[in-house]
Structures are given as C-alpha cells and as structure tokens.
N, C-alpha and C positions, 0 to 999 in steps of 0.2 A: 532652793529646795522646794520641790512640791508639796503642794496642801496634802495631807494626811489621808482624807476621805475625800473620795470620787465621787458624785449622782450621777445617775444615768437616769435621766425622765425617758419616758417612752410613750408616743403618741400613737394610733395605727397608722396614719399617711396616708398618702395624697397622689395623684399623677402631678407627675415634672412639670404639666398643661394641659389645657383643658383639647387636645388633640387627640381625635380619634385612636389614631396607634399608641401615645402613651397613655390612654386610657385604657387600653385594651392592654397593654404592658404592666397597669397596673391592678387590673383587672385578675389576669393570669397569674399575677402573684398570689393577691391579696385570697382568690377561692382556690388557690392549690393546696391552701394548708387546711391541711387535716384535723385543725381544731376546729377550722371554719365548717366547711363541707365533710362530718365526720360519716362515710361512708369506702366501700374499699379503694385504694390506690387508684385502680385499673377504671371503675366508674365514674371517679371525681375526674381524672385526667381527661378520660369521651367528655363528658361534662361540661367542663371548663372549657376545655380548647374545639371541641366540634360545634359546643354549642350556647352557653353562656356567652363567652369572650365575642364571637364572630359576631353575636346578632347583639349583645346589651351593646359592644364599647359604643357605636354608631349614637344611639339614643341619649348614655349616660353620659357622652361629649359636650352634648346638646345643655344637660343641663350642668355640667360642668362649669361650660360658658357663662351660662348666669351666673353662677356662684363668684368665679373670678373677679377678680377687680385689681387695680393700678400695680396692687401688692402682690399679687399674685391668689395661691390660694389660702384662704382665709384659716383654716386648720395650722398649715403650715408658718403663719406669718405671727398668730397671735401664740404660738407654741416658742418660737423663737423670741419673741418680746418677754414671756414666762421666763426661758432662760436668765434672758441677759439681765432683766429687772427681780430675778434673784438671786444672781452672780452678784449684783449690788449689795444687798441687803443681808446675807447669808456670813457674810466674812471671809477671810483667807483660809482660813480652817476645812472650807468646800469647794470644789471645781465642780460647777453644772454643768454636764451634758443632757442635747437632748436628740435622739434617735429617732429614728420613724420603723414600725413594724415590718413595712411593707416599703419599697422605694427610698426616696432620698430622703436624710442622711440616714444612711443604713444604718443597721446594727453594727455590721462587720467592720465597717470601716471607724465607725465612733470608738466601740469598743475594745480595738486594735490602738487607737491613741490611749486607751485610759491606761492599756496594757502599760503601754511602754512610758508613763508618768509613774509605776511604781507604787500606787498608793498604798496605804496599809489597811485598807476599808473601803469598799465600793457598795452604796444603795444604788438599789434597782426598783423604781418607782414608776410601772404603769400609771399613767395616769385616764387610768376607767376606774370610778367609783365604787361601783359595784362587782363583784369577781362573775366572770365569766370564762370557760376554758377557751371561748372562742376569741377575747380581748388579753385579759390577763394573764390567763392559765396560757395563751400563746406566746407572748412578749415575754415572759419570764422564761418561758421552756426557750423560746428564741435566744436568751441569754443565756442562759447555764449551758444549752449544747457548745456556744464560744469558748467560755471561758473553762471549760471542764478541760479544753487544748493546750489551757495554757500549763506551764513551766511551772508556774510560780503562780497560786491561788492566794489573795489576800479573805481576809476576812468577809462576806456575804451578808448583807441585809436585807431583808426584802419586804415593801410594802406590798402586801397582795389586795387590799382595797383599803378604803376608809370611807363607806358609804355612813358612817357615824361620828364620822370625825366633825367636832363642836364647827372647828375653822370652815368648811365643808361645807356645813348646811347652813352657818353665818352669812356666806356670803352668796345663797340661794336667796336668802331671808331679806337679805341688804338690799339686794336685785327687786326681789317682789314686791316693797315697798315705795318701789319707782310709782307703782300701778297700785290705782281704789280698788281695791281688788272688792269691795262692797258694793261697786258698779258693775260688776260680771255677772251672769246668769247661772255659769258652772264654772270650774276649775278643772280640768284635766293634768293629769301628770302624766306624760307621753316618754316609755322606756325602749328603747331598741327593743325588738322581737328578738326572741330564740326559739327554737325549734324545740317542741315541747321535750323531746328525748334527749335533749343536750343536759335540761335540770334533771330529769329523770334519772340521771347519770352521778348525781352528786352524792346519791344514797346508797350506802352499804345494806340497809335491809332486804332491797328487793320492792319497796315500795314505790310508788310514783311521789312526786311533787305534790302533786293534788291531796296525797294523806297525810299530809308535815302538816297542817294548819301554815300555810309561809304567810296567808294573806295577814296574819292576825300576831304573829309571835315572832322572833328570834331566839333560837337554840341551839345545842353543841350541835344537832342533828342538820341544822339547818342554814347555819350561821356562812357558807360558803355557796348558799343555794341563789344563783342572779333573782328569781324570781321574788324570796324571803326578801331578801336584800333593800328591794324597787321597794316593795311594800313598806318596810320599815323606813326609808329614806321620806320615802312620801309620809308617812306618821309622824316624823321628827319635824316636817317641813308646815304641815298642816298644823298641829302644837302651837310652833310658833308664831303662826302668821294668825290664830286661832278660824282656822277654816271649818265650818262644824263636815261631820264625816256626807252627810246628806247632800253638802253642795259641791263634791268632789268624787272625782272617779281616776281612778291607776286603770292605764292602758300601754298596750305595746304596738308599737310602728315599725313599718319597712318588714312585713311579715313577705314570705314566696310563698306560702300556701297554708291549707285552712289545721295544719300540724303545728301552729309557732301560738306562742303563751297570747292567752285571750285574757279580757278583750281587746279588738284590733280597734287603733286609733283613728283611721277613716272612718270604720263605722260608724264609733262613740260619736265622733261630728256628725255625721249624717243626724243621729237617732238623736240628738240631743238640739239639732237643728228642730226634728221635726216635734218635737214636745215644745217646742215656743221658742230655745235659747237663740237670743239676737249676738249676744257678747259672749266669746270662752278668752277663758288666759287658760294659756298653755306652759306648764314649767315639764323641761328635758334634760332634766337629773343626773341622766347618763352620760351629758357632753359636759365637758366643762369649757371647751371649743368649740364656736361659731364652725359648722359643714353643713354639707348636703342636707342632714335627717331635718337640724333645725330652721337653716337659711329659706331653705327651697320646700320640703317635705310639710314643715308644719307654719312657715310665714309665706307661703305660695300654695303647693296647693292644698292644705287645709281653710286655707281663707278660701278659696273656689269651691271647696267642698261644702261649705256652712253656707256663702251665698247661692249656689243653688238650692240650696234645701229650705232657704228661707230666713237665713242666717245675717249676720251683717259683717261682725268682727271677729277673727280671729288674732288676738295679741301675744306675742312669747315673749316669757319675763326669758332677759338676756342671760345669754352663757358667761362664763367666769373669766373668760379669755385670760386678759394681761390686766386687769384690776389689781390694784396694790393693795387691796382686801385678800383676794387671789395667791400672791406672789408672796402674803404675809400668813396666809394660812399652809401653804405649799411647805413654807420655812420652817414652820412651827411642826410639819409631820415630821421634814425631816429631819432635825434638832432631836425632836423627841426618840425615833428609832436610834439614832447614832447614841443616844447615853443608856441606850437599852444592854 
C-alpha cells in the first residue's frame, strides 16, 4: 500500500551539463516563463531566442564549467542527497520527491509518478525561502496547471515560503558560527535581485514597494512582498548572531539592469572595499543550495571585486545543502503543514 502523503520539493534547475547547447536548452526554458521575464509573449520569445540564449549560453558555459565538479552539478546533487536523507528520517507515512522547475527531473514526469501512487495528500514545497512569482509563484503555478488534468484531485498543501521558519534560520545561524564573525569588517546578506516591478506587483493599492516600509516591518500588506521578506530574514539572522544593524547591510545580486531592488551586491563590495573593509562574510538566504549566485558570484568574483578595490577577503557562510540540521528542519515544515 502506498504512503498516504506525497512531497513534491521543487528546486529551479540546472542544465544536464555544463555544454554550451544544454545550456542554452536550459537557458530557453528557464527565461521563457513568464513569471521570469514578465513582459508580452511575442517580446520575451525575440528575447530569449534572438538574443539572450544565442549570445549568454556561450559565456554562462564557461562558468558553468567551474561550478561542476565529479558530481556533477552541485544544485542538482545536494537537492537529491535532501531527498533521500529525508526519505530516511520522515517515515513511511511520506514519499519525497524532488523535481526541478526548469530541466531534469521535470515536473511532468515526477508528478505523473505521484499521479499514479494515488495518495490521499500531496505537499508542494518550493524550496525558495522567500516568495517570489518568478521562483515560487512559478513552481507552484508549474504544478497546479499538472495536476488541475488530473481525474482524480487528492487533497493540496502548499508551502509558499517560510523565510521565518525557526528550523530555517537555525540552521543559517548554525552555518555562521563556523566563522568569528567579530573578525569581519562588514556583513553583507546578498539576495537574488528582482526587478523592481515584479515587487511592485504584489500590491492591491496601486502603491510601490518603496511605500510598505518592507525594509523595517512585516504585514498582511506586505508579508508576500520577496523584498519585505529578504529584510525580515536578515532581521531574524542578525538577532541571533547579535550583529548590531551598523555593521550589516541587505543587498541584491545578479541584477540585468539599473531597474532590479537596490542596493546591488557588486557595488556594496566595491564601496565597502573602498571605506577600509579588508574582510566581508557574506550570508545568501535565498539559496539553501550551493549554485552559480553563491559558488561563482559571491566566492569568485566578489572576492576579485574586494581585492581590486583594496579588499582581502571575501568569505560565504555555506548553504544548507544536505546538512542533517537541513534535512531535520525540512521535516519539521512538513509534519507540521500535513497536521494543518
């Protein structure tokens, strides 16, 4: 007899390798969706395929390459170790899957086996901390257009974030006491960029982002806003590690243009290089997976950005990968949803 309740975790993904064409394979997917690049059909698609896709994959190959290793790619390997080391610990009561947004293991084909295991309960767990339409709000719409096909609907759960979840920011905390963190100069908390009109988007009033207070508060107005979200994540993280607010600054990384939520994380290193700092720790909230933004972005070239400028060290307190702190916080969200 099958377990009762399905999980479906959902990462964004990865190319199959770090090869020009399945980069550019996953390239094509990954900016065709409309949560990603929200502008019309007909512009995203010139876009993408005349001109994103043809001229990034070549480059983002490149550093693909770095990223890889024995295992292949590192998103992909420590997402799968997640699974299977909380297929252990979870009981028979759960069947873990886990899916990718974009590429291998797809949606369609994951959620076509859970179809047909029958459950009487399926959670749906992006795992991006904080809600974004272009992360969460995709991978959940990704799912329900599946399963809306189906015959036979079981029950629906869904974690839409838990940038507050105790387990969550435990083991941010657990992470940054690897590091003297009373040996650093500054503190950065470095969040994926979004495109300022994507938050702007989360409000029924007609106001911007910029008039919620997000920097400062969490509210019903607000409490779905990625930008609120970062800030309060960093607030919980800083509490506990007791960072005073003065030697810490919230930024966002991997911005395309001077439109996505400030301040930009390049920058902050530069400007923070040239006010004296020798040493930044860098905590990236947004992953709880070793990729691109963290491996390469912020342990490659933000350490070349700080040594040019004058700089020494750049250090990132590690992502949550497959940590049994991790794997034990993961189990405790979804326990807790399933008695909801």
């Amino acid at each position: 007899m099958s377990a009762k309740t399905g999980v479906l975790l959902i990462q964004l993904g990865t190319p199959d390798s770090p090869s020009v064409p399945d980069v550019r394979k996953y390239l094509r997917e990954f900016l065709s969706d409309e949560r990603v690049i929200d502008i019309s059909w007909l512009a995203r698609t010139l876009l993408v395929n005349l001109i994103i896709a043809p001229f990034r994959a070549p480059k983002s190959a490149k550093i693909y390459q770095q990223l890889w290793t024995e295992k292949g790619s590192p998103l992909l390997y420590y997402s799968e170790n997640l699974q299977k080391k909380l297929q252990k610990v979870i009981g028979d009561d759960f069947e873990i899957e886990l899916a990718m947004r974009y590429q291998s293991p797809s949606m369609d084909s994951v959620l076509e086996r859970m179809r047909n295991k029958h459950y009487n309960k399926i959670i749906i767990l992006p795992l991006f901390p904080q809600y974004a339409s272009a992360t969460n709000g995709s991978a959940i719409d990704k799912a329900m257009k599946i399963i809306r096909k189906w015959w036979v609907i079981p029950d629906i759960k869904i974690i839409s974030q838990f940038f507050d979840d105790e387990g969550y920011i435990n083991c941010f905390v657990e992470n940054a006491k690897k590091h003297k963190i009373e040996e650093y100069d500054h503190v950065l908390f470095s969040y994926h960029g979004l495109p300022e009109r994507q938050v702007d988007k989360v409000y029924d009033d007609g106001k911007p982002c910029s008039d919620h207070n997000c920097e400062n508060e969490i509210t019903e107005d607000n409490k779905f806003c990625y930008k609120a979200t970062c800030y309060a994540t960093t607030r919980s993280l800083a509490e506990r590690l007791n960072i005073p607010k003065e030697k810490y600054t919230v930024c966002f990384q991997s911005r395309l243009d001077d439109k996505w939520l400030k301040p930009f994380a390049d920058k902050t290193v530069i400007e923070k290089a040239k006010e004296g700092a020798k040493k930044l720790l860098v905590f990236s909230p947004a992953f709880v997976a070793d990729c691109l933004e963290t491996t390469i972005e912020i342990g490659h070239e933000y350490q070349q950005l700080l040594v040019e400028n004058g700089g020494e060290k750049v250090q990132l307190v590690e992502s949550l990968n497959d940590s049994d702190s991790w794997v034990n916080a993961v189990k405790n969200l979804i326990i807790a949803k399933s008695n909801q």
